[in-house]
Structures are given as C-alpha cells and as structure tokens.
N, CA, C and O atoms as CSV, one atom per row, in Angstrom:
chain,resi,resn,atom,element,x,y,z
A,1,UNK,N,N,-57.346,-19.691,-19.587
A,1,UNK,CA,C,-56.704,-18.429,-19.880
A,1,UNK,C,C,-57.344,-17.325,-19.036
A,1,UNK,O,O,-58.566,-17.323,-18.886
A,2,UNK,N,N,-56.403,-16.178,-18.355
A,2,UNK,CA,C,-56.824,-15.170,-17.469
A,2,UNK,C,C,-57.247,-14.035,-18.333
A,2,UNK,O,O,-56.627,-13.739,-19.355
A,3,UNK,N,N,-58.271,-13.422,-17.933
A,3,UNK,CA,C,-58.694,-12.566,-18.474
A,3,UNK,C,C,-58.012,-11.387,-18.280
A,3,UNK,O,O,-57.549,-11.104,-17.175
A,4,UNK,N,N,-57.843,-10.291,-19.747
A,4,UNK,CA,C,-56.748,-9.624,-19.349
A,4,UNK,C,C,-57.329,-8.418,-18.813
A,4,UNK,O,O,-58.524,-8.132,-18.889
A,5,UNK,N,N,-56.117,-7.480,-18.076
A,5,UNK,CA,C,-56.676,-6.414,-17.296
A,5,UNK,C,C,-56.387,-5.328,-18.025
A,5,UNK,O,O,-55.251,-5.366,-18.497
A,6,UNK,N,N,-57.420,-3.751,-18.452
A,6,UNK,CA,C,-57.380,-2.370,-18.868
A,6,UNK,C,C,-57.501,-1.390,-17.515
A,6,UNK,O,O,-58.517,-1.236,-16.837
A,7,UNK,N,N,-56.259,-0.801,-17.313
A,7,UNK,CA,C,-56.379,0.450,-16.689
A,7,UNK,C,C,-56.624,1.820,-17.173
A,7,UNK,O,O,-55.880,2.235,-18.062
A,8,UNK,N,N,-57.305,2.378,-16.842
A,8,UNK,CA,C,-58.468,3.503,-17.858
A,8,UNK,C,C,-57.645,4.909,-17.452
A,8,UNK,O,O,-57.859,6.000,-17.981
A,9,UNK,N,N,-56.707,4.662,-16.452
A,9,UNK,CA,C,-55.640,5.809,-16.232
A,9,UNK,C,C,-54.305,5.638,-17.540
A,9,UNK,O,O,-53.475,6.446,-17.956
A,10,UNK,N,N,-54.531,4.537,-17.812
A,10,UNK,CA,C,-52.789,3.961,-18.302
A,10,UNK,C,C,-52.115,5.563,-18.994
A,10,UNK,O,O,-52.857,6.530,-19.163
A,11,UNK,N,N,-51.221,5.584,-19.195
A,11,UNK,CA,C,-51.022,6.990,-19.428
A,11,UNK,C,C,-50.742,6.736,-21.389
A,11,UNK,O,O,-50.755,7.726,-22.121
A,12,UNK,N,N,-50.548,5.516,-21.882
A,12,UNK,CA,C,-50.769,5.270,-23.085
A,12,UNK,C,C,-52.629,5.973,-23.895
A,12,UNK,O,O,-53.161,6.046,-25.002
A,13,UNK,N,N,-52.821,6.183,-23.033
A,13,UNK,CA,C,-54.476,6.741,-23.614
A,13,UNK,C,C,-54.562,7.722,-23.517
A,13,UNK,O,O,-55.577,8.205,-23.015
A,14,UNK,N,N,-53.515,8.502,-23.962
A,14,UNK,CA,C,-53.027,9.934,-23.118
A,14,UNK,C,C,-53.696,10.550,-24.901
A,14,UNK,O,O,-54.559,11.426,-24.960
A,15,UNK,N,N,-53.084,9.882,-26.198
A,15,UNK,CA,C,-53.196,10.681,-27.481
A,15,UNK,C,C,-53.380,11.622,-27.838
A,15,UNK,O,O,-54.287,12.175,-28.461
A,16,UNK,N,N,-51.693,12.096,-27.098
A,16,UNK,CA,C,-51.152,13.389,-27.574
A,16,UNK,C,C,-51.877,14.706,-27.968
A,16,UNK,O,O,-51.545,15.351,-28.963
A,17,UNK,N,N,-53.276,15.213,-26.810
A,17,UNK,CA,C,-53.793,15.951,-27.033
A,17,UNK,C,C,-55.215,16.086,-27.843
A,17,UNK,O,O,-56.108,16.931,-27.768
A,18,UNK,N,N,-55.057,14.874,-28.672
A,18,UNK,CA,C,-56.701,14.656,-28.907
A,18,UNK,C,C,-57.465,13.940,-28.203
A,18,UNK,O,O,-57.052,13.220,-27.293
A,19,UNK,N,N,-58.707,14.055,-28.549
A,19,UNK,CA,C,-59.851,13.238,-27.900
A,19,UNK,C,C,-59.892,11.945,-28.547
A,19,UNK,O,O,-60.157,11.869,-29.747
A,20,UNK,N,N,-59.625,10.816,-27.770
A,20,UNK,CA,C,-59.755,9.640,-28.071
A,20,UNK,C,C,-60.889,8.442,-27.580
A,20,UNK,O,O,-61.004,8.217,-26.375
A,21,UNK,N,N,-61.480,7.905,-28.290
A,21,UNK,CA,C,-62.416,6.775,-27.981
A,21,UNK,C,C,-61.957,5.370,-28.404
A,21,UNK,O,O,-61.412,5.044,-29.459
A,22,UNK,N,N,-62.348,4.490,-27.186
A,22,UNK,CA,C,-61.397,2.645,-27.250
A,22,UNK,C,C,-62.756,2.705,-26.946
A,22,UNK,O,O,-63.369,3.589,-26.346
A,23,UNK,N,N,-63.386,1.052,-27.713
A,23,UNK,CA,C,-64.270,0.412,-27.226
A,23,UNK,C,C,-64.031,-0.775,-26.540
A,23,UNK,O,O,-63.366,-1.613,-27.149
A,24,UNK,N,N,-64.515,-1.119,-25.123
A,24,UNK,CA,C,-63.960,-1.931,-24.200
A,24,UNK,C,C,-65.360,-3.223,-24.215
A,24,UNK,O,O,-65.365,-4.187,-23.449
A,25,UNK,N,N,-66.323,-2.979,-25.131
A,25,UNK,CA,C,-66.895,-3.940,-25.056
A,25,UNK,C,C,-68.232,-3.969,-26.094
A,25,UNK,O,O,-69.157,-3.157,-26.068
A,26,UNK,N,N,-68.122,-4.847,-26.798
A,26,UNK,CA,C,-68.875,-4.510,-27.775
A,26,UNK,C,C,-69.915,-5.974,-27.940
A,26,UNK,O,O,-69.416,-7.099,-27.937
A,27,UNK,N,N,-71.141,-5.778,-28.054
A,27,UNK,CA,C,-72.852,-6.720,-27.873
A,27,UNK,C,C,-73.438,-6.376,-29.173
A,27,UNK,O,O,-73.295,-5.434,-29.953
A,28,UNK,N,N,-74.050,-7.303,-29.156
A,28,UNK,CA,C,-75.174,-7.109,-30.399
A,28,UNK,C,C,-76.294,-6.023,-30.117
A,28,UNK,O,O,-76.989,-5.463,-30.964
A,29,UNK,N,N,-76.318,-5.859,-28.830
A,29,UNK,CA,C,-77.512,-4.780,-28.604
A,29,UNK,C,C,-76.889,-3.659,-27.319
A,29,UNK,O,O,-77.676,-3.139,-26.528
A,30,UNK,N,N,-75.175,-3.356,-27.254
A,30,UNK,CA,C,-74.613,-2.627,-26.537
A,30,UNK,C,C,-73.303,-1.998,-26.889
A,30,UNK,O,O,-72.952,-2.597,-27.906
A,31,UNK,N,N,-72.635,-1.344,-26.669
A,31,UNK,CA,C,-71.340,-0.787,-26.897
A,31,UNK,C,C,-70.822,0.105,-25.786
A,31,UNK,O,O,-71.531,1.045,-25.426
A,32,UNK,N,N,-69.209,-0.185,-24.999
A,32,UNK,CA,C,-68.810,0.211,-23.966
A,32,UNK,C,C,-67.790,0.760,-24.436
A,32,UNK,O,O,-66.848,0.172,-24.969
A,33,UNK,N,N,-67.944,2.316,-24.217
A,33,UNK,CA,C,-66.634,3.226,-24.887
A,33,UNK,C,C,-66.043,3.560,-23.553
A,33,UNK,O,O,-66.612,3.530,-22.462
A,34,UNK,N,N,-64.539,3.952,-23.881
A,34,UNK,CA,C,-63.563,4.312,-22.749
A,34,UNK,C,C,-63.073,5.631,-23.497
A,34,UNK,O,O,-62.281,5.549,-24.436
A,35,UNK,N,N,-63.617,6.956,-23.008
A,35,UNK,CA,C,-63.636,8.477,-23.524
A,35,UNK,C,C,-62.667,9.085,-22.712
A,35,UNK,O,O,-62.930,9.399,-21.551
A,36,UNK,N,N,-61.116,9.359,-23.431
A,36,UNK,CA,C,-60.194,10.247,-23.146
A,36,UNK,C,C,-60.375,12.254,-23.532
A,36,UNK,O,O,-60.114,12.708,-24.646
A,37,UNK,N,N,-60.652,12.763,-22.846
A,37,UNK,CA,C,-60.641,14.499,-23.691
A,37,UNK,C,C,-59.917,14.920,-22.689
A,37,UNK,O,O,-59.716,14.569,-21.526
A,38,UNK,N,N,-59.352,16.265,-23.831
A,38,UNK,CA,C,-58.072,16.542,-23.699
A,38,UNK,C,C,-58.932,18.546,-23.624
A,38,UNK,O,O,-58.459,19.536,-24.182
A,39,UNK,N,N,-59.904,18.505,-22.969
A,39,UNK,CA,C,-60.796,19.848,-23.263
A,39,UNK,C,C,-61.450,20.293,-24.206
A,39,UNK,O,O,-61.719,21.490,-24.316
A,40,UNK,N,N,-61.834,19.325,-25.095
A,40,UNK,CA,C,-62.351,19.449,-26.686
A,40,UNK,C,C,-64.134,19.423,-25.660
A,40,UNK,O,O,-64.708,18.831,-24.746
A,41,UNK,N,N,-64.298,20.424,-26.568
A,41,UNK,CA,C,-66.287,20.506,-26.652
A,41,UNK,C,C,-66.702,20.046,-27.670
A,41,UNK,O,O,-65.959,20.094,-28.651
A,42,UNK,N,N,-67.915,19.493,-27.783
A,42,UNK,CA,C,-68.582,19.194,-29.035
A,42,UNK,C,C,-68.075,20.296,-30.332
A,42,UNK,O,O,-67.581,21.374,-30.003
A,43,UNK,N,N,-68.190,20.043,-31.392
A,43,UNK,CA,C,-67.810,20.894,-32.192
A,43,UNK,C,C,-69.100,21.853,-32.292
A,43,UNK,O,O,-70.197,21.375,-32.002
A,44,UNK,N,N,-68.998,23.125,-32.674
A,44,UNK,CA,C,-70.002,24.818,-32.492
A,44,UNK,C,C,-71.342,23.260,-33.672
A,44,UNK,O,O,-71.034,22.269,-34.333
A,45,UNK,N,N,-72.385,23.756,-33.411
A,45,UNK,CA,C,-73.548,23.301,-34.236
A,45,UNK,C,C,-73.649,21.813,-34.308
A,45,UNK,O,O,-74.471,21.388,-35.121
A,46,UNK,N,N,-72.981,20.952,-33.625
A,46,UNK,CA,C,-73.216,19.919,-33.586
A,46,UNK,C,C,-73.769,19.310,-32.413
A,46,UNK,O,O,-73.268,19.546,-31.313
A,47,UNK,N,N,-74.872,18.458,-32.557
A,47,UNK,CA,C,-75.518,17.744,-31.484
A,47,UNK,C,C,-75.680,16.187,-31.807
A,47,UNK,O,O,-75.893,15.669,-32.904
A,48,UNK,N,N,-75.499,15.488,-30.365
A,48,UNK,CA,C,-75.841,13.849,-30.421
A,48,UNK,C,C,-77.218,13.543,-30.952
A,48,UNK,O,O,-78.141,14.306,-30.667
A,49,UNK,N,N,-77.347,12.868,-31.429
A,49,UNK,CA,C,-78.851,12.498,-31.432
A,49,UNK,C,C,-78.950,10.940,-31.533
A,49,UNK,O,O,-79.108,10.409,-32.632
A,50,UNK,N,N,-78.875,10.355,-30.607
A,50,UNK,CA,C,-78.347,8.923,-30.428
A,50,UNK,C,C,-80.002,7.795,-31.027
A,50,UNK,O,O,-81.064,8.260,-30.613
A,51,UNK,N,N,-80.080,6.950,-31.587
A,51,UNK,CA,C,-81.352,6.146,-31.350
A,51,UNK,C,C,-81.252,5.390,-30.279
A,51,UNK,O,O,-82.321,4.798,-30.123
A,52,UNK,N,N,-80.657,5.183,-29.648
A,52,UNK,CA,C,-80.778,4.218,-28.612
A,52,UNK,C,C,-80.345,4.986,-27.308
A,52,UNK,O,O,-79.398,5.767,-27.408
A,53,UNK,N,N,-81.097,4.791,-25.839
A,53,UNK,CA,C,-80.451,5.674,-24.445
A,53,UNK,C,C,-78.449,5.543,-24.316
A,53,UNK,O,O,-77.858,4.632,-24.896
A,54,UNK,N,N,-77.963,6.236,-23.771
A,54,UNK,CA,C,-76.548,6.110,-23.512
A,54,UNK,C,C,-76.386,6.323,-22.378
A,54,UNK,O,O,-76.410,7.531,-22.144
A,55,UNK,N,N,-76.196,5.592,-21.361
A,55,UNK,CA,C,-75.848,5.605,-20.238
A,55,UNK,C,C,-74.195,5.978,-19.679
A,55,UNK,O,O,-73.404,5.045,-19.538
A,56,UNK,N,N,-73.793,7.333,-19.398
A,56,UNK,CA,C,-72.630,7.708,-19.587
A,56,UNK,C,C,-72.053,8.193,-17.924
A,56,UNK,O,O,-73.001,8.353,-17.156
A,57,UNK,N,N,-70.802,8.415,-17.352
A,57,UNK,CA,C,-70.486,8.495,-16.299
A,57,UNK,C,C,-68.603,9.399,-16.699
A,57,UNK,O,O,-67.740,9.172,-17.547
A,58,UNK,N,N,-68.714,10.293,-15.695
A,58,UNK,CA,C,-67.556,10.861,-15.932
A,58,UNK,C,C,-66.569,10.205,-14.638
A,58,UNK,O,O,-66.966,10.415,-13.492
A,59,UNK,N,N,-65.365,9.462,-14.824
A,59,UNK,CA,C,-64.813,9.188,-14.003
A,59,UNK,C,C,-63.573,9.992,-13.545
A,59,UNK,O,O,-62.929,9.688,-12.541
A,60,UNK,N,N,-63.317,10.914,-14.254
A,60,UNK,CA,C,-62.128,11.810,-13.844
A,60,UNK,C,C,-62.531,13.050,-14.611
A,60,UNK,O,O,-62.921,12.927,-15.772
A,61,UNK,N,N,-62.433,14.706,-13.808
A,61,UNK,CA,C,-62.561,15.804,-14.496
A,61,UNK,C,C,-63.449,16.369,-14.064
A,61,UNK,O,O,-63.827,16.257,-12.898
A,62,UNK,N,N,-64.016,17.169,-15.014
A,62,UNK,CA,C,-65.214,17.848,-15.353
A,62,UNK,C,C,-66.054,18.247,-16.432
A,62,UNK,O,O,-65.497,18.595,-17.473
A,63,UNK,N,N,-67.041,18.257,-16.380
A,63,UNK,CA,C,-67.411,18.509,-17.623
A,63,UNK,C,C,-69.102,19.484,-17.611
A,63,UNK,O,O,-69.691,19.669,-16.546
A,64,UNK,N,N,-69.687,20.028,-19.025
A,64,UNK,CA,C,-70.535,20.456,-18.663
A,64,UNK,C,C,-71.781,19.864,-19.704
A,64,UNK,O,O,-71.410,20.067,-20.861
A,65,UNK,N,N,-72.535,19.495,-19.687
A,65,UNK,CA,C,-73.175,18.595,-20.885
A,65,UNK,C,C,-74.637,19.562,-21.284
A,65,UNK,O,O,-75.540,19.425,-20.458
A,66,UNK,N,N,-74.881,20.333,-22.243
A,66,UNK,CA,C,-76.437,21.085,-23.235
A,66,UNK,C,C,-76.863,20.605,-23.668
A,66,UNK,O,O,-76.376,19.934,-24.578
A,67,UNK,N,N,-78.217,20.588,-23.308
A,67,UNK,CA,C,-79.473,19.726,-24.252
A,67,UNK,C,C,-80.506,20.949,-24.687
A,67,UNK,O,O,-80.917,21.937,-24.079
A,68,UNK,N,N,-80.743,20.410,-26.065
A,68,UNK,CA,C,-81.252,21.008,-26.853
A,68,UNK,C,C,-82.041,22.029,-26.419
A,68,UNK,O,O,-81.973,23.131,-26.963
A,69,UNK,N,N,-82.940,21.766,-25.317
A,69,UNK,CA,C,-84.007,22.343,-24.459
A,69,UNK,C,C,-83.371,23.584,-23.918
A,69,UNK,O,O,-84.020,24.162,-23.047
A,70,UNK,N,N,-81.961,24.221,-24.350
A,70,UNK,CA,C,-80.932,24.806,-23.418
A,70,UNK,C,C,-80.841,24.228,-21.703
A,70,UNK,O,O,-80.716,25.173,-20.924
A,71,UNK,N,N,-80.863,23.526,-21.361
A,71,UNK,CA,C,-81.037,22.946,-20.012
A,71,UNK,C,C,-79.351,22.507,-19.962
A,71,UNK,O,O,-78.957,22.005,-21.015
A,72,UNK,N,N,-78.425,22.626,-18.974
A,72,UNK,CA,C,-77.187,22.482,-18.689
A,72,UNK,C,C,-77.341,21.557,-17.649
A,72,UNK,O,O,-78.202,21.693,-16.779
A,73,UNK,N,N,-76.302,20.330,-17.706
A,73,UNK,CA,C,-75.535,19.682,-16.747
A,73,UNK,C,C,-74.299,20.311,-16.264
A,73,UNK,O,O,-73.584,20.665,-17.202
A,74,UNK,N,N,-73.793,20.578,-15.037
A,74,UNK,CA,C,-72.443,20.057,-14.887
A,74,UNK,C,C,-72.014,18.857,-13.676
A,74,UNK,O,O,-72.252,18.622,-12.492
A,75,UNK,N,N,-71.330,18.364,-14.663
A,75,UNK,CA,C,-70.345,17.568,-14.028
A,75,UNK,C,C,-69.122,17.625,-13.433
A,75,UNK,O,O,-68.207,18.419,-13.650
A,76,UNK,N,N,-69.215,16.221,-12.241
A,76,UNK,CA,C,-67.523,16.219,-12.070
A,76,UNK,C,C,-67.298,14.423,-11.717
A,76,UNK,O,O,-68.143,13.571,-11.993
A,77,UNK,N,N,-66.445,14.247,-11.296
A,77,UNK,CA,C,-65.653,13.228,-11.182
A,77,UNK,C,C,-66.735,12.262,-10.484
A,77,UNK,O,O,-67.085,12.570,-9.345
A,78,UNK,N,N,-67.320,11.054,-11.115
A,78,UNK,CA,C,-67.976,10.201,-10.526
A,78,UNK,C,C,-69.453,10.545,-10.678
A,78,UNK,O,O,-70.273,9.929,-9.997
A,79,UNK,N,N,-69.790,11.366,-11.418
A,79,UNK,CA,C,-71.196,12.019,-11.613
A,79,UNK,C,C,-71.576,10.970,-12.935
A,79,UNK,O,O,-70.787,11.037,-13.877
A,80,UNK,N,N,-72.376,10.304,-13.026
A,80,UNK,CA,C,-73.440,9.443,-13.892
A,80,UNK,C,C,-74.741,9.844,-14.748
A,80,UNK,O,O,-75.525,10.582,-14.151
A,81,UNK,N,N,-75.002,9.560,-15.737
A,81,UNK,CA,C,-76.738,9.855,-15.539
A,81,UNK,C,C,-77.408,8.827,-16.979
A,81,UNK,O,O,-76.532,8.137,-17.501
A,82,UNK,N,N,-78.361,8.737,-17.405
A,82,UNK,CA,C,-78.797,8.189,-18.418
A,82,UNK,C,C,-79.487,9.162,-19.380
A,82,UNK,O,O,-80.470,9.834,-19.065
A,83,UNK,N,N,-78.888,9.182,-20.584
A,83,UNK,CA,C,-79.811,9.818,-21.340
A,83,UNK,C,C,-80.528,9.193,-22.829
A,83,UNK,O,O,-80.041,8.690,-23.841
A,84,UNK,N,N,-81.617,9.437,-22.485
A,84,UNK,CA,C,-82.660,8.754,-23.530
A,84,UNK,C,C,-82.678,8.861,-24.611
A,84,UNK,O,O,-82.336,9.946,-25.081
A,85,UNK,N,N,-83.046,7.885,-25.406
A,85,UNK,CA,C,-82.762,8.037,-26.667
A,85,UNK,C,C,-83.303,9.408,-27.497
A,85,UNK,O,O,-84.202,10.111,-27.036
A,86,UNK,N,N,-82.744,9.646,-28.569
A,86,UNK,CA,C,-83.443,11.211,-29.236
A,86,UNK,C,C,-83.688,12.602,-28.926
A,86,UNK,O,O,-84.305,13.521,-29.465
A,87,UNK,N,N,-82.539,12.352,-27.176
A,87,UNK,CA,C,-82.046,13.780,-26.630
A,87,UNK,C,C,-80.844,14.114,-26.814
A,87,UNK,O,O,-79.773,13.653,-26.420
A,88,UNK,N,N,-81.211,15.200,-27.633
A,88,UNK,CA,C,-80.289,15.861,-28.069
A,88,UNK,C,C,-79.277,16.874,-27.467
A,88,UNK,O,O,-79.608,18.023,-27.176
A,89,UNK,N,N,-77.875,16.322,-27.278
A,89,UNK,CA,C,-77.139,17.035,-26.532
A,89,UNK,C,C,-76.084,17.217,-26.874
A,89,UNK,O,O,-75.874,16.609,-27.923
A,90,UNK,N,N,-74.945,17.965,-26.405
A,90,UNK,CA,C,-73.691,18.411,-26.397
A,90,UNK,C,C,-72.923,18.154,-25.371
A,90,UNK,O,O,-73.098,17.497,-24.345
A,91,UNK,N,N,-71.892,18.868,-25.860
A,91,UNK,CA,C,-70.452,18.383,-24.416
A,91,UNK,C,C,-70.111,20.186,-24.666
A,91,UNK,O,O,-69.494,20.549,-25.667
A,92,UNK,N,N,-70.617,21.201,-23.599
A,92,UNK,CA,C,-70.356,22.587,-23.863
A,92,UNK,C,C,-68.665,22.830,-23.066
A,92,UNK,O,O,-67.821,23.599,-23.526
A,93,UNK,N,N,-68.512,22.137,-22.046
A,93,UNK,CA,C,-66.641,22.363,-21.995
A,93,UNK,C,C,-66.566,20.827,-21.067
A,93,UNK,O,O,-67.273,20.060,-20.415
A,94,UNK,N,N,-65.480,20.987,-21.440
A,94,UNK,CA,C,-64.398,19.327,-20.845
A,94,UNK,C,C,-63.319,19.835,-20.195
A,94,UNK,O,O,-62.584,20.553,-20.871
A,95,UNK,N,N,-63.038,19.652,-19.073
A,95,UNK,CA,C,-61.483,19.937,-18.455
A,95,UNK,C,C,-60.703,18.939,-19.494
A,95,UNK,O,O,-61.173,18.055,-20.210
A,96,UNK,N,N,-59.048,19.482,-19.293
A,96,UNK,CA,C,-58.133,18.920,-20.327
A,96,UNK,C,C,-57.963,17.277,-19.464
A,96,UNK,O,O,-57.662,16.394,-20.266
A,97,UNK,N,N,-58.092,16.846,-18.188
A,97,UNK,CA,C,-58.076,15.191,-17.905
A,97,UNK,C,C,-59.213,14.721,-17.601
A,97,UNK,O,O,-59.417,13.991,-16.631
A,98,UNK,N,N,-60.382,15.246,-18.719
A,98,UNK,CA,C,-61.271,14.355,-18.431
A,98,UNK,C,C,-61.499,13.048,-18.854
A,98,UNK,O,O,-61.433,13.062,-20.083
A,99,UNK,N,N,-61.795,11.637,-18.340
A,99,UNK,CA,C,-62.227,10.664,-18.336
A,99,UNK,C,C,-63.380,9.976,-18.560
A,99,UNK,O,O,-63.968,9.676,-17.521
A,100,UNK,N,N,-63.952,9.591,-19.677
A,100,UNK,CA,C,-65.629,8.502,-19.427
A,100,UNK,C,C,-65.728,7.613,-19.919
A,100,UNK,O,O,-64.974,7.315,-20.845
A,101,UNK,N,N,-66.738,6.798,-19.483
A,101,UNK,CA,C,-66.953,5.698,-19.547
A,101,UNK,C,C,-68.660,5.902,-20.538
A,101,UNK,O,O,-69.478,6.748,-20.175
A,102,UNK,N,N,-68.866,5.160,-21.514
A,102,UNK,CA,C,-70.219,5.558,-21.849
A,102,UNK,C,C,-70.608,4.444,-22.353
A,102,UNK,O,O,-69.727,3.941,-23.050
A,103,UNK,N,N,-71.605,3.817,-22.292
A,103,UNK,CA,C,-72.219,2.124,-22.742
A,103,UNK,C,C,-73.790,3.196,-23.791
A,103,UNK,O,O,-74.524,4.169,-23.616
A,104,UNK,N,N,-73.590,2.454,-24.513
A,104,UNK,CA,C,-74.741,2.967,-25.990
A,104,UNK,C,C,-75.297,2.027,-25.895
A,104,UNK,O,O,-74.608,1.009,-25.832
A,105,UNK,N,N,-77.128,1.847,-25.823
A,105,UNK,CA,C,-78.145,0.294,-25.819
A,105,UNK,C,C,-78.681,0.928,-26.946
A,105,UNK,O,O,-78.922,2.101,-27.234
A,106,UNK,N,N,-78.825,-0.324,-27.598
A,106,UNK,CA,C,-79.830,-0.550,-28.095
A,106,UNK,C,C,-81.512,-0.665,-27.620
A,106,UNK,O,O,-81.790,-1.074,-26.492
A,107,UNK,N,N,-82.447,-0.313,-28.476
A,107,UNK,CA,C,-83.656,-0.595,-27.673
A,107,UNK,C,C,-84.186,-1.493,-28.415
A,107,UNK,O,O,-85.254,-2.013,-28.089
C-alpha cells in the first residue's frame, strides 16, 4: 500500500477564518502539527509554556513571535528556529495566510 500524500496548501485547511491545527504525526516522545492562521495572535495574557523544546518553522506568511524576556522575533516565510523547553512565548501578530509546521519533543 502507497503511502498517502498531504498538501499543506490544500485550500480545504482554509477553516473559514479560524485558526486551525491537524496533527500530521504523532510518537510517543513527538508531535507534528500542521498550523493554519487566519491573523489570530495569541490571546492578550496568554503565554506557551511548553515542557518539552518545540521546534517550529513558518512556511508561508509572517509572523512576529514575544518571549517573556520582552525580546521579539519576526518572521517570514521559511524562517525556523527551536525553542526550549519553559520559554515562554507568544504569537504577537500573524498575517491572515500564515502557514506552520511545528514538531513538540519530548525530553
């Protein structure tokens, strides 16, 4: 049996304006999300605080990512980075076609 194929453009992952998350692969000690936003920011007072690093990559858009430290990322299309476990961050703006890809480890 052929393994089947996900296109991360498909326009079915579009959901009608909200922010949507598909998990494309899921481990006992990993998880591979496929992140649709539609310009949604973290919600006001809320921060990640992940236990395990998340290794995340924006494949379409832009985006701007706050860590606790006030220290700002921005992003754009094809920009990557790893962030360690128990840093605490945000998503401060999202263009409306942004795209990611984000794998969560376990440690």
């Amino acid at each position: 049996m052929l393994p089947s194929v996900t296109n991360l453009f498909d326009p079915r992952f579009s959901g009608g304006g909200k922010e949507q998350f598909f998990s494309l692969l899921q481990r006992p000690t990993l998880k591979l999300e496929h992140i649709v936003s539609h310009g949604q920011p973290t919600e006001p007072g809320r921060w990640y605080d992940q236990m395990g690093p998340e290794w995340v990559v924006l494949i379409r858009g832009q985006a701007k990512l706050r860590f606790e430290c006030d220290a700002m990322l921005e992003l754009r299309a094809g920009d990557c980075l790893l962030i360690p476990a128990r840093l605490r961050h945000r998503v401060d703006f999202c263009s409306d076609d942004a795209i990611w890809l984000a794998l969560h480890l376990e440690e």
